[in-house]
Structures are given as C-alpha cells and as structure tokens.
N, C-alpha and C positions, 0 to 999 in steps of 0.2 A: 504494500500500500504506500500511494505517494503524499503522504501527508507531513505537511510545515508545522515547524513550529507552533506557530500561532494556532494551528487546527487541534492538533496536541493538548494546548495548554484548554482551549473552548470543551474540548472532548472530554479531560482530568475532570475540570471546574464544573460543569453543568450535564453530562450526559451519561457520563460511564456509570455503571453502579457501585453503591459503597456498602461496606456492613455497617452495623450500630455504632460501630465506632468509630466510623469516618475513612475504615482504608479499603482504598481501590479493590473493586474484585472483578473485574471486569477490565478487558484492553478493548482496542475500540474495535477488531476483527470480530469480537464476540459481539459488541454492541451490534453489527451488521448483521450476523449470524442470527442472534436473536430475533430481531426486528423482520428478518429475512423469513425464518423458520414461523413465525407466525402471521404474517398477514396471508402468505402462501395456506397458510392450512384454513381461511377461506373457502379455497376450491373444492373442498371436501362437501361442503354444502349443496351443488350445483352437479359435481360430479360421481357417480357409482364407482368408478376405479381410478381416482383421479393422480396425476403424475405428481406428487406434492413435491419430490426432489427436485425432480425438474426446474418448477416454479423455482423454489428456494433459492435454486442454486442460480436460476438469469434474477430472481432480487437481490440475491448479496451480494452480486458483480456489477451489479447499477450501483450499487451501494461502496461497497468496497474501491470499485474503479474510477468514485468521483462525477459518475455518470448523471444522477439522478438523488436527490434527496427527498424525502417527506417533510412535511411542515415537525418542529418541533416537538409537541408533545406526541405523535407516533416514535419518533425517536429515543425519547424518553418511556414511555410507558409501555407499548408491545410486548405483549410475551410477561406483564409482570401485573400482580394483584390488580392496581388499580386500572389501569388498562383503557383509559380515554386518552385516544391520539385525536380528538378535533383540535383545531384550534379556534376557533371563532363560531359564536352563536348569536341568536337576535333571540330576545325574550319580549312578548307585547308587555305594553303597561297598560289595563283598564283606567275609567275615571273616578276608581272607588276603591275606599281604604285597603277594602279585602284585597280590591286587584292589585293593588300598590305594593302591599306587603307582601303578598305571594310572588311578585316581582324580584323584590329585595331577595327573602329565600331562596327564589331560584336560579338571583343571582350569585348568590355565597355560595350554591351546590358547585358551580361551574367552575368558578372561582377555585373553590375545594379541590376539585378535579384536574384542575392543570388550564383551565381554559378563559378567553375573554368575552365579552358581553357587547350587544349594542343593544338600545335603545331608543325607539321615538319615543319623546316625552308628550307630543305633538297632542296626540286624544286628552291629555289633562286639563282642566278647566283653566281659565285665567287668573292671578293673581286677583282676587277682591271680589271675585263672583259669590254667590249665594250661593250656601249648602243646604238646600232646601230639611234634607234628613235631619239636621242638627241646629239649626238656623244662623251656623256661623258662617264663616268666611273663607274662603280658598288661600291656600297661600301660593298655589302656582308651582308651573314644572320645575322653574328653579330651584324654590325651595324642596323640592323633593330630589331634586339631584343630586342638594349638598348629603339627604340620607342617604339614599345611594353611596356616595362617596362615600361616606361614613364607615358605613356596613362593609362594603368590598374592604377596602383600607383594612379593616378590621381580621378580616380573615385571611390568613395566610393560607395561601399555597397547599396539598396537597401532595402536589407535584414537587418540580424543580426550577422553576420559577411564577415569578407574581401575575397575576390576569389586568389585564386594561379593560377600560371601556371605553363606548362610544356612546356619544350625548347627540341627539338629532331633535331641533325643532323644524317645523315649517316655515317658512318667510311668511304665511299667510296670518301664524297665529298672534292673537293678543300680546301676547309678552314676549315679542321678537327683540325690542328693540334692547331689553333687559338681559335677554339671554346671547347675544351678538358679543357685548361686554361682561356675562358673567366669570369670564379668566383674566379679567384685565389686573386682580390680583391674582398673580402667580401663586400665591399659598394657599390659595381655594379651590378646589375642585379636583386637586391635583391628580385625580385616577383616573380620569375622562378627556379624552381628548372628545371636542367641538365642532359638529359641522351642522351648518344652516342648509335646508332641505328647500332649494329654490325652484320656481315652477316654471309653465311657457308664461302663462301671465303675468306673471311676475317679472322674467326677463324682455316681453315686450313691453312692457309698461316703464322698464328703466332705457330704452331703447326710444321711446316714443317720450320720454319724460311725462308720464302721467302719474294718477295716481291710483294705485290698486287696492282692494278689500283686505279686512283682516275678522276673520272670524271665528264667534266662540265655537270649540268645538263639542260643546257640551248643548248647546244652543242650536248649532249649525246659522244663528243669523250675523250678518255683518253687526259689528261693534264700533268699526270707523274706518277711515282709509290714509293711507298713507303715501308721502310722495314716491317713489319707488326708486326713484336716484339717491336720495336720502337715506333712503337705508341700505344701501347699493354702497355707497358712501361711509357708512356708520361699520359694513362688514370690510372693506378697503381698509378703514384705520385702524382697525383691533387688529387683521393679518398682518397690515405695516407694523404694527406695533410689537405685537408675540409671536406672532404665526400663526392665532386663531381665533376664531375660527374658518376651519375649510367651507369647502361648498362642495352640495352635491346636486346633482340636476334631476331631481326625483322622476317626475314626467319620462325623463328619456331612458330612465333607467325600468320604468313600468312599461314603456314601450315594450320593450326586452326583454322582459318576463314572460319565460316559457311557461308556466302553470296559472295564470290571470283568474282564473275560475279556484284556487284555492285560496288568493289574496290577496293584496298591494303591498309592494315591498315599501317599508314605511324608515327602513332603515339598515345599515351596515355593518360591520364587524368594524372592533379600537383601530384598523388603520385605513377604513374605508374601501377597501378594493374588492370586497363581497359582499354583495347587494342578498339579502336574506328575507322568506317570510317568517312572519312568526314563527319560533321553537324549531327554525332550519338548523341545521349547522353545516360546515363547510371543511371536507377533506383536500387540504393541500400540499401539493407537489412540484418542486421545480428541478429543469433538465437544467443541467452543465454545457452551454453552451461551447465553451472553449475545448470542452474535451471532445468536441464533433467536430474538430478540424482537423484535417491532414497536413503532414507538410508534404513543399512538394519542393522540389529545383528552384523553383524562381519566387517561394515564398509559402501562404497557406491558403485552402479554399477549406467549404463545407463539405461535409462528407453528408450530404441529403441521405443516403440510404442506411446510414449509421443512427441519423436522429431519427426518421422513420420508423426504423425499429426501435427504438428507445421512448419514441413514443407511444406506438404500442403496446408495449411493454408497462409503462406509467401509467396508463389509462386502467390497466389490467390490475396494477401495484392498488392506487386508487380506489377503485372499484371494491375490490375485498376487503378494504378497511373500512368502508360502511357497514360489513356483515361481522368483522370481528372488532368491531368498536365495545365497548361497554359505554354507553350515554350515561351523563347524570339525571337524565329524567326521561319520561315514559312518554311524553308529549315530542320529546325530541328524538326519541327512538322512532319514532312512528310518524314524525314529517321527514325525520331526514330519508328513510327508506321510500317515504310516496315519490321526492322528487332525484335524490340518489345523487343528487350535486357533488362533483368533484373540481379542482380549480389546480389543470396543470399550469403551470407556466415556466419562466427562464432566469438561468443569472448568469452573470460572465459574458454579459454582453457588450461589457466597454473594452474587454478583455479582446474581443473576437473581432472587435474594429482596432483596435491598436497592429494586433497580426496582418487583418487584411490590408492594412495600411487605407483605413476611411474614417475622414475628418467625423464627432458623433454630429459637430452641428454643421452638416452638408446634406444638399440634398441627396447624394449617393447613401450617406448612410441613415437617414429616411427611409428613400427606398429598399435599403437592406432590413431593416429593419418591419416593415411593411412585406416585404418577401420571406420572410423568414416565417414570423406569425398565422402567417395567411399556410405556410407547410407545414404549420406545427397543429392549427387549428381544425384542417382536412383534416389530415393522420390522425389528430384523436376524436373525431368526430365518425373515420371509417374504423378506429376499433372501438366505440361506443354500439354502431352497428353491429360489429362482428358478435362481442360480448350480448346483444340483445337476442342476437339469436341461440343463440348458447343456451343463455338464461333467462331470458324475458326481457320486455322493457322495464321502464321504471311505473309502477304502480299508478298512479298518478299519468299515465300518458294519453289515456281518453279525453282527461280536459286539460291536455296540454294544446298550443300549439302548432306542435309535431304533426298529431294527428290528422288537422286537411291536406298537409303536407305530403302525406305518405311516409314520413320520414321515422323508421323504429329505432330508436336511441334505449340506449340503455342507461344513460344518463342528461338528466334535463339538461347540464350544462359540463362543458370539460374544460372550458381554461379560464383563466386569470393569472394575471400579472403580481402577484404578493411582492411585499417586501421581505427579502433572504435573510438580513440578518446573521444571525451566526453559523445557519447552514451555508454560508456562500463563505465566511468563514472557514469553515471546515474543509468545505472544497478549494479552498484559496483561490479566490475570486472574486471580482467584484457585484455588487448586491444585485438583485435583478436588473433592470433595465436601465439605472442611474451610471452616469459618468462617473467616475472614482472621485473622491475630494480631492482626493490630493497623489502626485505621483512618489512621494518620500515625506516621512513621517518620523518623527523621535520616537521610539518606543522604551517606555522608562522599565529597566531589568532592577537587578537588587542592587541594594550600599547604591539608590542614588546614581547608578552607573545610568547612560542614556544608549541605545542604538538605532544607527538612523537603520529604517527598515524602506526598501526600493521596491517598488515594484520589479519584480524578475524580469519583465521583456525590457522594458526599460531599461534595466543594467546591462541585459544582453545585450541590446542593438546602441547604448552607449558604448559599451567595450568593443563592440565590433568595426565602430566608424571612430575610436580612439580618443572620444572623449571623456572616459570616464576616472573619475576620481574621487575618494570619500570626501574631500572638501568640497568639493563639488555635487556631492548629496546631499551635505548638511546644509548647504546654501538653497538647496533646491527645499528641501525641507522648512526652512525659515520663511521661505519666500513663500512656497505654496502654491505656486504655478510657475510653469516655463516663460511665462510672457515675456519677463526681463532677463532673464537668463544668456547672458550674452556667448558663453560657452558652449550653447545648445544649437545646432541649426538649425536653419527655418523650418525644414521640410518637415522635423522631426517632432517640432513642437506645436506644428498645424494636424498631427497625426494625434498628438500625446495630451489632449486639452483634457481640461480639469472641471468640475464642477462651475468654479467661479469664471471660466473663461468663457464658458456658454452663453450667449445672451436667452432671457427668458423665453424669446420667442422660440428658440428651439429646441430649450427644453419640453414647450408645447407641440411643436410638431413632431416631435419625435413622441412623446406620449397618446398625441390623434393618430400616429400607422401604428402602433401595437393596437391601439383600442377597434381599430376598423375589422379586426377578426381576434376578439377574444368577446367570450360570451359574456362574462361579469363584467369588472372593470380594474384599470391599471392604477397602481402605485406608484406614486410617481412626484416626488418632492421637486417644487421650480426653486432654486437657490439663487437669492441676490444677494449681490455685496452691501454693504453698510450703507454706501451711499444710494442706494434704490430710492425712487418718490413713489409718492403711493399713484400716482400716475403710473406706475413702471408695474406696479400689481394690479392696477382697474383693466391694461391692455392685457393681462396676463389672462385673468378670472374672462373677459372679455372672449377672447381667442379662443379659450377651451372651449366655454359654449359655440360658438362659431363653426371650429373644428371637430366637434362631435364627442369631445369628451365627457365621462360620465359625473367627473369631480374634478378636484385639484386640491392640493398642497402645496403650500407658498412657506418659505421660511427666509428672514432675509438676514445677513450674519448682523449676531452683535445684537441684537431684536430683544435681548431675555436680558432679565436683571443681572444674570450673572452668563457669561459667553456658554452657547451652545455648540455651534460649527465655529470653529477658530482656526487660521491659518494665520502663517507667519508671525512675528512679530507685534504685538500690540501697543500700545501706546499707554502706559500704567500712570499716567498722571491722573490726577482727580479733580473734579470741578473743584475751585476754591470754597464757594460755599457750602457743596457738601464736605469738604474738610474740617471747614469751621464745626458743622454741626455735628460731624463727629467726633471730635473732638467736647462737644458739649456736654455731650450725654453724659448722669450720674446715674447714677442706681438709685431706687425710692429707699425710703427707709425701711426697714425690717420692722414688719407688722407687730401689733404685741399679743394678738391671738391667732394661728393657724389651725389648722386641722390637716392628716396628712396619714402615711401608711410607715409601715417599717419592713424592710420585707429582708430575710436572711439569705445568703448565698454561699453557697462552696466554693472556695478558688482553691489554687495551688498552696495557700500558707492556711489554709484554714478556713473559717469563718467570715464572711463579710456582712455588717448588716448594715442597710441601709436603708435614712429614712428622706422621703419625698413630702414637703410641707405646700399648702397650700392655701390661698388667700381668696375672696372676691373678685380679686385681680387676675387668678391664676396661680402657676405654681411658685413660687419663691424661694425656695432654698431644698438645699439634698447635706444632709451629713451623715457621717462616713465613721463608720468604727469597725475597727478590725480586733478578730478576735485571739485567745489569746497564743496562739500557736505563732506567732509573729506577724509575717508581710514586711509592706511597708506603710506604717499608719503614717507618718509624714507626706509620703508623696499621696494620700488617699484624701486625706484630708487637706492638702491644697488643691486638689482637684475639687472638694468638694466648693471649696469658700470660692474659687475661681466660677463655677455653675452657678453658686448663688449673684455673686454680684451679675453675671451675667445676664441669670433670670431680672432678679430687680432693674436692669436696666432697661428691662424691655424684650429683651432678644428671646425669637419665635425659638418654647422648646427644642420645636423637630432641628433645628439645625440642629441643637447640641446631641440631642439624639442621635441624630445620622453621621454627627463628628465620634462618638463614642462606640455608640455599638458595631459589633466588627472587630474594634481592638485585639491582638493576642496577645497571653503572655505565656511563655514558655513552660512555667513553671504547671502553671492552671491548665495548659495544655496536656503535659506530660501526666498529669494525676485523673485529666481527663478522660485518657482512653483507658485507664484501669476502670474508673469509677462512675458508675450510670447518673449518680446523684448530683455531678457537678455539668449543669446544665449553663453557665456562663463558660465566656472564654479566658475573661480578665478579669480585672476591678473596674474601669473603665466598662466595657460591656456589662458588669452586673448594674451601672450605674445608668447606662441607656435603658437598659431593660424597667430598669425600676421604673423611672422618668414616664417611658413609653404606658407603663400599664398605670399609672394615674392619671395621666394626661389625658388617654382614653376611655377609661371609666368613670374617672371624676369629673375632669375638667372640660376638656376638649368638646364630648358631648352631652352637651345640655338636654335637649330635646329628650322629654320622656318616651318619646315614640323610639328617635333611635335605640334609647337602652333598651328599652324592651322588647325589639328584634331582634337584635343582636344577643340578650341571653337568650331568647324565647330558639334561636336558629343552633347556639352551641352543641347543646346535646344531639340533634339530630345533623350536623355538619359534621360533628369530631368523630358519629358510625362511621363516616369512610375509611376504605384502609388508606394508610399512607403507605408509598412506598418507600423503597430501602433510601434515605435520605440523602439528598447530596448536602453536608455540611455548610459548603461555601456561599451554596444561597441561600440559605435560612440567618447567613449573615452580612447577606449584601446592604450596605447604606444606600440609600434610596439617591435618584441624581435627579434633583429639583433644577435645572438651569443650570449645572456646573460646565465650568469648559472642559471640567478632566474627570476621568473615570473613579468612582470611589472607592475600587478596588485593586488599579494597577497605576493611577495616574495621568496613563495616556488622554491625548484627547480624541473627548468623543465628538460623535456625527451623529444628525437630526435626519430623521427619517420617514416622512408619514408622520409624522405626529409624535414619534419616539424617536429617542438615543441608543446609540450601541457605540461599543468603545470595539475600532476595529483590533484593538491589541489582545484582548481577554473575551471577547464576547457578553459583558454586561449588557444587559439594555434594560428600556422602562420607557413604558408609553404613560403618556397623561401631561 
C-alpha cells in the first residue's frame, strides 16, 4: 500500500481501531479488509450462491489501491457493533412541541451514531405568533435552533468523531431577516452551519427589484413583503462578513427530485451537497481520480476504461451498504430503502489537471471537467440498471420519475460531488473538486520543529526543469501562491494555481460543468482574498443561479474573528484602539456568595479535586487541590487563580475549555493504561472537564426545556453501543475560527462550511 505520511498519521488518529486502553489493534490493511469483508456480505441477500470472495476481494483493492473511498463513518464503523456508515441525514421539524422534541431526540440518536443532521426550521411558526393551545407566544425557529445547538453540543459522538448540522430557512418566511444574521456572533450556534433556502420568486423579484411575500407558515397567509434586493443585500453582508450564510436554490433543487410524490426536499445535509426528504439518508463515495491516469511518453491521459470499471464497481460498493447499514431509527431505515440514494463522486481533481498540464481556471479545464462527470455519471447510472435487474429497482420507483421514463434504476440517485476531507487525505490528494490552497505548506512535527510539506508533482517537475530548492519551498510556503515567485516559470505557475489565484468567477464555472451531470448537488467552496467587496460575492451568488447551480459556499480569507484559511505571512499589528481596550480590561470583583460543584479526579500523583464556583454572572472561579500523594499543587493552583481572573474578566468559558482539555501528562498517562478509573488525561484536562460539565448543566443552559431533553434523551442515547474508542477524538478541542489546528498546529482550510487541518485530518463543521 502507497500511503504518506500524513494518511498514516489521519488513519492512527481517527480510523484504525483501538482496545480500552487506547492501543492500536488494527493496521490500516485490516481497516480495508474489514470494511471490504463486510459491505461485500450484502450480496448474500440478493444472491443463493453468491461469490462473497470475489466481491471482497475487487473492495479491498479499490480500497487498498487508493482507488475509491467511502464516506467516513462506513470507514469507521463496518464490520463492528455499532455499524452506521451514513453520513448525513434530514430529520423534519413539525410546528409542535411534540414534533420539536422528537426532532431534538432524533437528532442526538444520529448524532450518537456517528452521523450529521439537516434541518428546515422553515414549517415553525414566526417569532410573536399566537399559540392558540396555551395562549402564549412563539419564540420562532431561531430560538429553537439555539436548543438544537444545545442538545447536539451536548452529546458526544458515539463514533469517532462529532456530527454537524444544517440550519435551512426559506427566504419566504417571517423571521428571514433574523435568521440571515443569527451567526453574526460566532459563539452562537456554533454546531450548525446556515443556509437561506431561496426560490424562483424570490430571485426574480431581486432581479426585477420588486418586492416579494413573506409568509406565516402556520397560517399559510402573507404577513408583509419585502424589498427583495434588500434582503439579497442583508445575505451579501453576513457571507462578506463570516461566510454565512450559504444559499440554496430550493425550486431547482425540487425540480430534480426523483421521488416528488413522496415529498419536497425542504432541506440538506451540514455541508449542503445532499439535497434529502425527510428521515433520507445519504450513502457516500468518492473515486481517486488521479489514480485513473496512465502515464505515457509525452506525459499523462485518462484511463476511461479503468474508471468505468471503478465505477461500476462503486455503485455496486454503495449499493450494499444500504442493506448492511444498521440506521439509528426505523423511519430512516425504511425511506432510505424506498429511495436507495447513493452519492458517488471524485477527489484528486486538481491533482489530475496539474499532470495533464490544464490551467483549473481555463476553459479546457471546464470542459474536462464537464467530460469527465458526464462519464462518471452514464457509468453509474448503467450499473444502477444493471444492479436493478439483478435485484429490483428501488421500492419507491412507481412514483418516481423514472417510471414515464422507462428508465429501471436501482437507485433514485448515484452521484454527488461531497467534500473529501480526510478521505482525500488518506488517499493523498486533493479534496474533491477544489483547487488545492496552497502548493507548500509548514507542517509543525515535535520540539517545535517545522517541515515544509510540497506537493509531490510539484517537486517533481520542479527538480526536473532544475528549479528546485528547500528555500525555495519555504518561500513558496510563506507566500502561498506562485504568482510572485520569480524563480518559478511562467508556464508552470499558469499550470500550478492555487485556491487564491482563481478569480470567483471560475470557481463558478467550474462548479456549473460538474453540477450539469450529477444528480444531487456539488460542494464547492468560492475562496476570496481579504480584499473581496461584497460586490465581488452579489456577482458570485448571482452567477451560480445563472449557471445552474444548486447552492454555493463563499468564504472570503480573514472573514472570522480569528483566521480561518491563512496563507503567507500576516500582518500581526492591532488596531490601536482595540489595544487600548485590551489593555483595559480588569476582572470584576470576586463575589461574596457563589454556589458551585467539587468534583474529584484520578491523575498520575493521585487525587485531584476540583471545585467550579459560580455566580448570576456565570462561572467565576475553579480551585484546585491536590491530594495527598503529591503532584504539583503549585503549578495547579496557578493555573487555577490564572482561570479565575480570567473568568472575572469576562472571557467566554469555552475558550479556556478548549485551551485545557486535551492536555497530556505523562505521568497521568502512564497510570492511565493500567487503571480504568482515571478517566482524565492531566490536571489541566480534569480542569476542562470540570469547567465543561457546569457550564452545561448549570450555566450555559438556562432554558428549562433544554435540560429537560437533554436528561429526558441520556438514558435512552447512552443504550447505544459505543464502539472500541479512538482516544484522540474524545479529546479533540473544538476549532471555533482558529487559523491553526488544535491538535497538531498546522493550519487549517475552510470547506463547505467546515475546517480540516490538511496535516492530521481534524475537522469541525459549524
């Protein structure tokens, strides 16, 4: 197996299995194996004598060979207790407590399971409407979002890592203009990423500049209207601003919907590129583009009859993972088999233009791009037939349709464009259809050492026309694009563009020829530089609708409170008046009555107890006593009085939180893998942990409705099995805005709506 570094490191950290005590039991061959050995024994269903080796063995060389990945949680779970490989689901929301809460619950099952969630909050009544049943007041989808957030937040994983959501209202409804801005603080909402569900009337009406309806959904009558370039406007300055909210083009996306007769797709999966009905969920797969290339004498082509079978093959892989899924609910078992949705698609596509030597923002590589799609999406559309007749179609194809068509499918839909993430990681490649950020990159190792990490073709066809040098990497590095690079020649750096050398516009064109032949729709992040105007995102959001796109994602650098996508060299001055007022800040006085918890912990010296105090205000202080077997009660107790001033100054918990926990200490370590009972890693991590669980049971939520979900969901969440744990993510610090990964430093890249660190493979959507 040809696997780098970095696929290694993503494979150790997040996918291989571990015993209870944290160590490796599993290499990544057997990862394959497993994963291989069971989606294969599928066929057992469908056939009386069926070849399972056979299977097995073309899965675990799409696998093994780099050829073909599954979406992450089949990776993870296959073949073991828990056993949900979805990765994305839609749940409806009713206009009623019941349906609200039953929402909540089913989103912490999924959540539980390994999986993310979307949402239209769209059918909820409007903020101040009339609850005829109680004679109170509505508070609106917003405020039932922050429960949402709440709840999910709250439940951990399952799996081997966190679930996202998706937040969808309509442009039509009442409290648009509220929920356009409800992330405009970044420390609200933070598990949901945002998209506004725009319509055709809605886009003719910002087109004609008039003004269009908004209405209650509870009602169904118009409540008032609004200018529509105005709020056209109002979503321009929030994406200038953060990067959200997205848009999705609901209308053209119902167009498109093969099953119409069982619903209206009202909403998406956390990164938008699966368009779902209610209690859908979405099995995803993407091929290795780069490794369908030959070489030849005078450079590289496609090998069309290599991905042909590969994508037959995927369709096939797909396909049986519907039938040996285990769902976390009975509703979703039983849509996902009427419509049988699977969503192949690609990564290593900026990879596969750099070989055939085509510019990504050209129209050649448009059209390749557009060629390519169009033979990936035939191929798995002619083994969707072939499997129909095997097995049947998908349940659900009387009122698809298919059916005037003539056309027997076996699955309603077969591709989309996801974002790869760490499976394009693993594959060493670049993430589905996005241009790379960057061509060389610092990747920070131990003791503070830094190395610049190259793209491999790049250093090849450097070394080969004799320009290559490590100073000359680490400048390339700083800088973040070839553009200035006077060492580089032309030809090579019109070949070699980057993220930021794209202009927006073709980031959209190249997003409109994948989307012209993929059934769902593509992911697809438009990157501007810093200096972007929100003119520069009205033609962007403009264009997509234009060219047929189904959404978009806009992120412009430098957009977040703290750097998200970072290239080169920054400029670390500060406004002078936020210096002054940093500088200002004192800590309130220490209360003279709190109320608070004590809570004891096992480390490496012993005992640790510590206690979390808090006020009207919030929390205020944490002190620290070590018990009497030693430690160090000096450095525990400056740590502690450091938290408190901290707190009294103001400063949001969760940082100190997500600065703390995580921490290792050797010591606490080593007595860890003897001893089951010491569930910390440090003194610092017992000191997050503490923080974290009053924050969220005392403080943080208020709302008697959320606690009461939230215990009322415990006992029947914590039935799941968990599986053999991976360690490292049960201690990942969360990445709210940072420019660098919280677990290896490097920096990360903005994605859809999420970060991934391409050094380690972290990520976090919201």
């Amino acid at each position: 197996m040809k696997l780098r570094e970095n696929s290694i490191t993503v494979l150790e950290n997040r996918y291989l299995t571990r015993d209870e005590k944290g160590n490796l039991i599993e290499t990544p061959e057997q990862l394959f194996r497993r994963v291989a050995k069971y989606i294969a024994s599928g066929d057992k269903i469908y056939n009386k004598e069926p070849n399972i080796e056979k299977t097995e063995e073309e899965f675990y060389n799409m696998m093994a060979n780099l050829e073909f990945m599954p979406n992450s949680p089949t990776l993870m779970n296959a073949g073991k207790e828990l056993g949900q490989l979805s990765a994305c689901f839609v749940l409806p929301i009713g206009d009623s407590m019941e349906e609200i809460f039953d929402a909540i619950k089913n989103a912490a099952l999924i959540h539980k399971s390994g999986g993310g969630t979307g949402f239209s909050f769209s059918r909820l009544r409007p903020s101040g409407s009339t609850v005829k049943s109680t004679g109170g007041v509505a508070s609106g989808p917003i405020s039932f979002m922050k429960v949402f957030n709440s709840a999910t937040e709250a439940v951990k994983q399952g799996g081997t890592r966190r679930g996202a959501n998706m937040g969808i209202l309509r442009v039509d409804h009442p409290d648009i203009m509220d929920f356009i801005s409800c992330k405009k603080d970044t420390s609200e909402i933070t598990n949901f990423n945002i998209s506004v569900g725009l319509t055709e009337e809605f886009m003719n009406a910002v087109e004609k500049d008039e003004e269009y309806s908004l209405i209650d959904p509870h009602t169904k009558k118009i409540t008032s209207k609004l200018k529509a370039k105005e709020v056209f406007d109002h979503i321009i300055e929030m994406a200038w601003t953060n990067g959200e909210p997205g848009i999705i083009f609901l209308d053209r996306i119902n167009k498109t919907n093969p099953t119409p007769q069982l619903g209206e797709v009202e909403s998406t999966n956390p990164c938008g590129e699966q368009p779902l009905l209610p209690y859908e969920s979405c099995n995803l797969g993407s091929i290795n583009l780069d490794s369908m290339l030959i070489k030849k004498d005078n450079g590289y082509e496609i090998d069309y009859e290599k991905l042909g079978k590969t994508v037959e093959k995927s369709v096939h892989f797909l396909d049986n993972v519907i039938d040996v899924n285990k769902y976390p609910l009975n509703e979703i078992d039983d849509m996902t088999k009427k419509t049988r949705k699977i969503g192949l698609g690609i990564m290593g596509f900026a990879d596969v233009l750099f070989k055939l030597k085509v510019p990504y923002n050209s129209q050649p590589g448009v059209d390749l791009a557009r060629k390519i799609m169009k033979y990936i999406d035939d191929k798995s559309k002619e083994a969707s037939i072939k499997l129909a007749k095997e097995r049947g179609t998908f349940s659900a194809y009387e009122e698809s349709i298919y059916k005037d068509k003539d056309l027997e499918f076996r699955n309603a839909t077969t591709t989309t464009i996801a974002p790869t993430g760490t499976i394009s990681i693993i594959s060493g490649v670049s993430s589905g259809i996005e241009p790379l950020f960057a061509i060389s990159f610092v990747r920070n190792v131990m003791d503070n050492d830094k190395l610049i990490e190259v793209h491999p073709y790049f250093e090849e066809i450097a070394k080969e026309r004799g320009f290559y040098s490590e100073d000359l990497m680490e400048k390339i590095a700083e800088a973040g694009t070839l553009a200035h690079i006077k060492e580089v020649p032309e030809d090579i750096k019109r070949i070699f563009v980057t993220a930021h050398d794209i202009s927006p516009e073709w980031h959209i064109k190249m997003q409109a020829a994948f989307q012209e032949y993929v059934d769902n729709a593509v992911s697809k992040t438009v990157n501007f530089t810093s200096d972007a105007t929100r003119e520069d995102v009205r033609e962007v959001y403009t264009l997509a609708y234009k060219l047929g796109c189904k959404g978009v994602t806009i992120y412009r650098d430098g957009s977040r409170q703290s750097q998200v996508l970072s290239v080169g060299k920054k400029d670390e001055t500060k406004n002078e008046n936020e210096e002054k007022k940093s500088k200002s800040i004192q800590p309130r006085q220490r209360p003279d009555i709190t109320q608070g918890i004590t809570e004891k912990a096992s480390i490496g010296c012993g005992s640790l107890y510590v206690s979390v105090n808090y006020d009207e205000e919030g929390i205020c202080e944490v002190f620290t006593n070590v018990g009497k077997a030693g430690g160090c009660p000096s450095q525990s107790e400056a740590t502690s009085r450091i938290i408190s001033i901290a707190l009294r100054a103001g400063m949001d918990p969760k940082s100190i939180i997500e600065q703390l926990k995580g921490i290792r200490c050797h010591s606490t370590l080593r007595q860890r893998a003897n001893n089951k009972d010491i569930k910390v890693l440090s003194c610092p991590d017992a000191i997050g942990k503490a923080l974290e669980k009053v924050l969220n049971t005392y403080v943080d939520i208020k709302d008697s409705s959320v606690n009461d979900i939230v215990r009322e969901l415990e006992e029947e969440i914590n039935e799941i099995p968990k599986p053999t744990g991976n360690l490292i993510e049960e201690e990942l610090q969360k990445s709210r805005g940072s420019s660098r990964c919280p677990e290896c430093n490097s920096k990360i890249t903005h994605e859809s709506g999420c970060v991934i660190c391409p050094n380690c493979g972290f990520s976090r959507c919201g």
